[in-house]
N, C-alpha and C positions, 0 to 999 in steps of 0.2 A: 709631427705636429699636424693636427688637423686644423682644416681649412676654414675658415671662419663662415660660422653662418650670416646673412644677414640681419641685422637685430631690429631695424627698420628699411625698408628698401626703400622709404621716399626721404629720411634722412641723407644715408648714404647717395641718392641723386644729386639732394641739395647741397652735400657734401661738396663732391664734383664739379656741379655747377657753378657754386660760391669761389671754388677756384679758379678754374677756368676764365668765370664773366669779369674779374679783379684787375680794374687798370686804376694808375695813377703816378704824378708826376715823378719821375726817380726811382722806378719802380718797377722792375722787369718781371712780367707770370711765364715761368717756366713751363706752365700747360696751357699757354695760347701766344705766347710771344716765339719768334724766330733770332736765334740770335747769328750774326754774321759766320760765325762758327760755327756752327751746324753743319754737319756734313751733309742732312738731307732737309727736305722741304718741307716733311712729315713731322720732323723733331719732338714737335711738342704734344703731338700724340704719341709717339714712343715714351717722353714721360708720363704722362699718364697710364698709361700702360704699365711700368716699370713700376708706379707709385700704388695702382691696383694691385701686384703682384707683391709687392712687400706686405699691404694692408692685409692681406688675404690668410689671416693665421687666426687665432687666439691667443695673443700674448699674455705672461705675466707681469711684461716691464714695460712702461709706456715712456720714454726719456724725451722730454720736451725743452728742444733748444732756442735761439733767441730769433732768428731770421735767416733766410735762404746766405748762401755766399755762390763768390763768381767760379770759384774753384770747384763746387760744389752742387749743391743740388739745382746753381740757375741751370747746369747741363744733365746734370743725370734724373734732376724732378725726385729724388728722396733728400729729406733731411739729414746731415753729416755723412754725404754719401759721395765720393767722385769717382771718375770716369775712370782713374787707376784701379781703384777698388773694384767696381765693377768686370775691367776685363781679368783680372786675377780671381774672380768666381769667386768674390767674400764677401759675398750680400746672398745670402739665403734668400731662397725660391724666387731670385729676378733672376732672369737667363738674361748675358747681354756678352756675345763674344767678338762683335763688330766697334771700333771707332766709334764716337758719338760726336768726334771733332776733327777740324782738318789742321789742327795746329800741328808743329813738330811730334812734341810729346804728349802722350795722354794729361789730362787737368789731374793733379794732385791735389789734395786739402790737407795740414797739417791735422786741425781737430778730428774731421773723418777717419784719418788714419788710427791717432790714436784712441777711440771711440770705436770702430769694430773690432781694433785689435785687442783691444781689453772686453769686448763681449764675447770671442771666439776666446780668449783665455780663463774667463771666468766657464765657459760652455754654455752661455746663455743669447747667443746668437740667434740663434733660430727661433728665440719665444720672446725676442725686444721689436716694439716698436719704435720708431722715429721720426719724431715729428717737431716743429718749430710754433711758437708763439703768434708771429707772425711768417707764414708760410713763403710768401713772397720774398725776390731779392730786394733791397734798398740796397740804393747807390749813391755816390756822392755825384752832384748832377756834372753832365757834361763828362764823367768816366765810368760807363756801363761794366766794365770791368775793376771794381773795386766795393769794399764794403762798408756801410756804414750802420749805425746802431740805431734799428726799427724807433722814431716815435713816438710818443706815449698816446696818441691818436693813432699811429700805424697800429700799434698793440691791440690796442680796442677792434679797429677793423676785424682784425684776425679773431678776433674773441668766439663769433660765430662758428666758424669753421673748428676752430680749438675744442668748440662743447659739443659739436659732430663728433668728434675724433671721439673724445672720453665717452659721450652715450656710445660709441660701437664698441668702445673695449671698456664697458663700466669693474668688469671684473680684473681688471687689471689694477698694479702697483703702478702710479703716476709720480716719476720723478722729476722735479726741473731741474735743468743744467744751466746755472746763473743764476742770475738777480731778474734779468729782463723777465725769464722762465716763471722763476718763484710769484712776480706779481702777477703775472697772465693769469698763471694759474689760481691766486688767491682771488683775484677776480672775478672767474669764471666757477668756481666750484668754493670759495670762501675756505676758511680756519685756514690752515700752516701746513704748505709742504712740503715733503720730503726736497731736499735739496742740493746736489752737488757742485763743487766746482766747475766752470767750464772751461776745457783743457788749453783753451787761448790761454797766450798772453802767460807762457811758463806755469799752466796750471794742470799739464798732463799728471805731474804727480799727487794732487792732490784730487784729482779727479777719480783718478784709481782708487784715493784710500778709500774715498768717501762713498763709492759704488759699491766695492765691497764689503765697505761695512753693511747698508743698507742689503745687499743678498743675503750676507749673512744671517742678518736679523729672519728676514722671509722666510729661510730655511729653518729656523727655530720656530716658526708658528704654524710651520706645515705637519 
């Protein structure tokens, strides 16, 4: 997979920037926030870091999920991505073979799990990207460790950031994963998108079918 060029270099600033500068109440930025977990001080530049190193391809698949979770990318900074994942080396071109927490055991995600594991089965790992609606964690207030379902104002916030994302991979297949996903997206780029299950909430198996279908089709028009 070659390495993505830049398609604008002051979008992809404002890209970064848009994240990074993102505060508000109930709401933890994985690229400037510290969380008590962290094993270093630096943290939130290693996700950003981590998050440049994913971006950094040409994808075919762009899979847009609904918001950050605590398991998940508020520690490792990619969408449906955690910290187990990570040290078992099954996130393409992020290098990360240190702890990124000083809890017992590394953060697990269920969806994470099942979401790279169905894009190393299908073999299409290496050419997905991953990204969220709204980027950010939302949390239920007063438990920074827990998840709640982005706003329909949080949505909009992210909306910017979201049409960053699509103008740098405009050649890519954009899929949402949910409802949250589906409307971000019809929002931001209008008509009806492609749409799958999101593997929460007992919907691992219908997330599968519906992904595959969706490659399938791609592989018929290539």
């Amino acid at each position: 997979m070659s390495q993505a060029r830049c398609l604008n270099p002051k979008a992809d600033r404002a890209l970064f920037q848009q994240l990074e500068r993102f505060a508000a109440p109930n709401v933890f930025n994985p690229w400037s926030e510290i969380d008590p977990l962290d094993r270093t001080d630096n943290a939130a530049a290693h996700r950003l870091r981590r998050l440049k190193q994913h971006l950094a391809c040409r994808p075919t698949l762009v899979l847009v999920g609904e918001a950050a979770g605590y398991q998940g990318c508020r520690f490792s900074g990619m969408a449906f991505t955690s910290e187990r994942l990570l040290l078992e080396d099954r996130i393409p071109r992020v290098l990360s073979t240190e702890r990124i927490t000083n809890r017992k055991c590394p953060w697990s995600e269920p969806s994470a799990t099942v979401v790279w594991g169905y894009l190393h089965e299908l073999r299409i790992a290496d050419c997905t990207v991953l990204w969220n609606a709204f980027p950010w964690h939302p949390y239920r207030p007063g438990e920074p460790h827990s998840n709640r379902r982005p706003s329909t104002a949080e949505v909009r916030q992210g909306a910017q950031v979201l049409g960053f994302v699509l103008d740098r991979f405009v050649d890519a297949t954009v899929v949402a994963v949910g409802q949250v996903a589906r409307q971000a997206l019809q929002n931001v780029q209008g008509g009806t998108p492609r749409v799958v299950r999101h593997p929460a909430m007992a919907g691992a198996r219908e997330f599968r079918t519906n992904l595959a279908a969706i490659v399938r089709s791609l592989g018929r028009r290539r």
